[in-house]
C-alpha positions in Angstrom: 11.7 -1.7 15.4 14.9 -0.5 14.5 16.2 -0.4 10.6 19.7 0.2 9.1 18.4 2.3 6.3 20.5 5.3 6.0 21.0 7.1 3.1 18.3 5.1 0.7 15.4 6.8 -1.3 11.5 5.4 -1.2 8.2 6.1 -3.0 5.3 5.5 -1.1 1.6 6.0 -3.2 -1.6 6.2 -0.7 1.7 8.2 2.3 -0.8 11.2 2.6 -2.9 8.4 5.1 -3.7 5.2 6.8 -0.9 2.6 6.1 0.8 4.7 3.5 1.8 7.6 5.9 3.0 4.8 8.6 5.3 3.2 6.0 6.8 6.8 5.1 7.0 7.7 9.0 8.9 4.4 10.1 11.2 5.1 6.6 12.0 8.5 7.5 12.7 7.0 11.5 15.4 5.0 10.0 17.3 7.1 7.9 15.2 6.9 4.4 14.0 10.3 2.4 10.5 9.6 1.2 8.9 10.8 -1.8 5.0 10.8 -0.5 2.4 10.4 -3.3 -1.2 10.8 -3.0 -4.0 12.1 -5.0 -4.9 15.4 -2.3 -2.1 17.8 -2.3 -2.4 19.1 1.4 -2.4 15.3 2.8 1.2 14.9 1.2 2.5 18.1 2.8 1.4 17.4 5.6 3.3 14.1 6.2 6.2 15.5 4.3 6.7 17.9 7.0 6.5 15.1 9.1 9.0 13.1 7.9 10.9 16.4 7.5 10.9 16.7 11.6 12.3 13.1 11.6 15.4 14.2 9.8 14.7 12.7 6.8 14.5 14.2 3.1 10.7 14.5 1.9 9.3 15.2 -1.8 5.4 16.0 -1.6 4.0 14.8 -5.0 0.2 15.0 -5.5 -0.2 12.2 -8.5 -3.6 10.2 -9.5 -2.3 6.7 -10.3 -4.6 5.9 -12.9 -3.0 7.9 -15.1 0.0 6.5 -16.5 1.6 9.6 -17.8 1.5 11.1 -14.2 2.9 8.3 -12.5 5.8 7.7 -15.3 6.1 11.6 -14.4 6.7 11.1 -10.8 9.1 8.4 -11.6 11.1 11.0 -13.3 11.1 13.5 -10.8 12.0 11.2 -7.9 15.4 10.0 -10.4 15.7 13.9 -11.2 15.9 15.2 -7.5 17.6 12.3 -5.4 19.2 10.1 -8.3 17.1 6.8 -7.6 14.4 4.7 -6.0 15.5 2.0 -3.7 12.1 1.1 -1.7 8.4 1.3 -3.5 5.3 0.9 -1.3 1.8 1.0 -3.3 -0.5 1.3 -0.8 -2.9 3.8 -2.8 -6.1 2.2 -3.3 -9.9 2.4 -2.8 -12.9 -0.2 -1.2 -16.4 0.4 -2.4 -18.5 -2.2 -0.9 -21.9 -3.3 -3.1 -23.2 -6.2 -4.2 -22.7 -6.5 -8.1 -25.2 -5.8 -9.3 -26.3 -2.9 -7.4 -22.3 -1.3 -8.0 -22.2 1.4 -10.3 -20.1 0.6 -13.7 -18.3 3.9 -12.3 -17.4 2.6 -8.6 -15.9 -0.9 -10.5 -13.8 1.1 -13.5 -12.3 3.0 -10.5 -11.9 0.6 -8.4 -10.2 -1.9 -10.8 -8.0 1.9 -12.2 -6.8 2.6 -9.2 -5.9 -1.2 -7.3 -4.7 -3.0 -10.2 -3.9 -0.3 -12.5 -2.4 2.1 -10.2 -0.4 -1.0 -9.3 0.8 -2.2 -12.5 1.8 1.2 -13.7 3.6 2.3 -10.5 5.7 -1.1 -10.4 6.1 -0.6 -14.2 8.2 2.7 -13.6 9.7 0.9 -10.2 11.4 -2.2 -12.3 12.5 0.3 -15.1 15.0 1.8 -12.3 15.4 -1.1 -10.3 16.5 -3.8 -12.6 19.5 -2.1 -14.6 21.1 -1.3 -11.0 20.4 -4.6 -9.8 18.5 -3.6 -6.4 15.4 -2.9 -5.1 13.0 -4.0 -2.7 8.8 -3.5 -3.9 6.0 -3.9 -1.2 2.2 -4.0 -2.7 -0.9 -3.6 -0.4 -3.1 -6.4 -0.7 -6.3 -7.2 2.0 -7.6 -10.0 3.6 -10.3 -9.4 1.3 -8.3 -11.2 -2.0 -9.0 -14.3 0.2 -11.9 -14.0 2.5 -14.2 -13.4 -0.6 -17.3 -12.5 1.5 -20.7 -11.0 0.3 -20.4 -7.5 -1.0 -16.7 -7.2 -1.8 -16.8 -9.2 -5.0 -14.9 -6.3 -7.3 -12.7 -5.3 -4.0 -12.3 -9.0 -3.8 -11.4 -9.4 -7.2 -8.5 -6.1 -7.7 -7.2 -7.4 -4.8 -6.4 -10.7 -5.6 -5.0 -9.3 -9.0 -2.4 -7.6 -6.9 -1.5 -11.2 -5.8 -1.1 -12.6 -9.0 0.9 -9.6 -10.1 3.2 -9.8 -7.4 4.3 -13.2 -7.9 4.7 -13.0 -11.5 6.8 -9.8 -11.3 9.0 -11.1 -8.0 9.8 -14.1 -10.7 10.8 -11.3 -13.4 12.9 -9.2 -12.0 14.6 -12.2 -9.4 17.6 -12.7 -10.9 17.8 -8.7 -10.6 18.5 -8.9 -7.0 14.7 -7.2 -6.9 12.3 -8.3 -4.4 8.1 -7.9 -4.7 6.3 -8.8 -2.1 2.9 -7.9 -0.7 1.0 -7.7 2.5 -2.3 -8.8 2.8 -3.8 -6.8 6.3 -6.3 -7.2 8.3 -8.9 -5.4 10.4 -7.5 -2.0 10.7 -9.4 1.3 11.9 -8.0 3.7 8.9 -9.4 6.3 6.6 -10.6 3.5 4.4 -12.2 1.3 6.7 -14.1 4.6 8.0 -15.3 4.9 4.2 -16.4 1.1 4.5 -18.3 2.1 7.6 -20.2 5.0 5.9 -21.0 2.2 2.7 -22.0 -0.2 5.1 -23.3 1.4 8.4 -24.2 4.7 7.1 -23.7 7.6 9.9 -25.6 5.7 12.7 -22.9 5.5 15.5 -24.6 2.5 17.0 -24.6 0.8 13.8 -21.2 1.9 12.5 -19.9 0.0 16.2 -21.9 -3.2 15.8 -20.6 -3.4 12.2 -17.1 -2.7 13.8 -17.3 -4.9 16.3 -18.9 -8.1 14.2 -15.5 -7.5 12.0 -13.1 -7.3 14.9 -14.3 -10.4 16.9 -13.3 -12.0 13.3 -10.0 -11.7 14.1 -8.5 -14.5 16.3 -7.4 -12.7 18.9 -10.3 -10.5 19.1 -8.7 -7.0 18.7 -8.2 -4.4 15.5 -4.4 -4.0 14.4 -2.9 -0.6 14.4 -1.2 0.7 11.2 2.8 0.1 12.2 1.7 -3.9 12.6 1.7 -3.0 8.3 4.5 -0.9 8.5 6.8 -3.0 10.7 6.5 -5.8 7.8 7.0 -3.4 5.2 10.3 -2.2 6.5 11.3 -5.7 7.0 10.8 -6.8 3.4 13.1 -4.1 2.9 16.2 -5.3 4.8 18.8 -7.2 3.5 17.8 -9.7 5.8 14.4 -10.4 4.0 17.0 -11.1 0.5 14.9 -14.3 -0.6 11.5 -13.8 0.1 9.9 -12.5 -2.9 6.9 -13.3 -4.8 5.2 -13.7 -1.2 1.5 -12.6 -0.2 1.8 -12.8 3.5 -1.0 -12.3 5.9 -0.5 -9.5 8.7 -4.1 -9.9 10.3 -3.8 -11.4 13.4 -4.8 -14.7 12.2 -7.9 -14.1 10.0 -7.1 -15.7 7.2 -4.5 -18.3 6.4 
């Protein structure tokens, strides 16, 4: 898909893999420089050079989005070195699969710091630019999982359906702003962090790990995993002008699993 997005700046948290980096590659296809966050250092330079050799501008910025002070900091330098932030993606995020009561107080602070904190703070810093200038467009990575609530995923479950209510209390905020939030709930799609679910749920039994991928798949309506640009391709749209008055919108791009 093609985008008229020349000359406007993004921020994209989680771009060093999986749906982030897709985002920042179909940004940088259509004209947009791309600030890449992410918490390992050599996964942001390496998609910064990528969107490099797509003509576009690219700031690698290793940043843990727990931490407020670092992401207000990033904020900062993004303003600093291009002036603004038109486009925000916060597709950072983590999916540790247990049953409650066997989760570790440590796997549920983190997960709960880093989905809805990470979030929070990173749309925080987003608005704070946005509003005064009266533009912006914010896209926040749900998952299925905020509404199929199955066995095992209760936290996962629970941070992700915070980033639902979030979104739709912040898209009314900052509405009569001319700033959209929206988010994007997908579906069953073979990145770094469904391998990690894999190794939670299947352990490193290759027969197992594609049993447990295939019971997931057939899930899915048309029986058949999604690829990362399915995500991007409705990311970049909530970013056009033609996408002006949907906001406050969790919309499902997962081939039919949920509704």
């Amino acid at each position: 898909m093609k985008f008229n997005f020349k000359g406007k700046k993004a921020l994209v948290t989680g771009g060093g893999s999986g749906l982030g980096r897709e985002c920042a590659l179909l940004f940088a296809q259509n004209g947009v420089d791309v600030l890449i966050a992410d918490v390992k250092r050599e996964r942001c330079e390496k998609v910064a050079e990528e969107v490099r050799n797509l003509g576009a501008q690219a700031i690698a910025y290793e940043v843990d989005i727990t931490d407020y002070d670092q992401v207000a900091k990033m904020y900062r330098t993004i303003v600093e070195q291009w002036g603004t932030v038109d486009y925000v993606v916060n597709s950072a995020g983590v999916c540790l699969t247990e049953e409650l009561t066997k989760q570790s107080i440590n796997d549920i602070n983190l997960s709960i710091d880093v989905n809805v904190k990470g979030v929070l703070y990173s749309c925080r810093e987003a608005l704070a630019i946005m509003r005064p200038k009266k533009f912006g467009k914010i896209v926040n990575m749900s998952s299925i999982a905020a509404k199929a609530c199955l066995g095992g995923f209760s936290v996962y479950s629970a941070t992700k359906a915070a980033v639902l209510a979030a979104t739709a209390s912040l898209g009314r905020e900052a509405a009569l702003d001319n700033v959209t939030v929206n988010c994007i709930c997908p579906g069953i799609i073979k990145t770094s962090m469904w391998e990690e679910i894999l190794d939670q749920t299947a352990g490193d039994d290759q027969a197992e790990r594609d049993r447990v991928w295939a019971e997931w798949v057939k899930g899915t309506p048309n029986g058949k995993p999604q690829e990362p640009i399915d995500i991007a391709n409705m990311v970049a749209f909530l970013c056009t002008e033609e996408a002006r008055y949907i906001t406050s919108q969790n919309i499902g791009v997962d081939g039919g699993f949920t509704f």
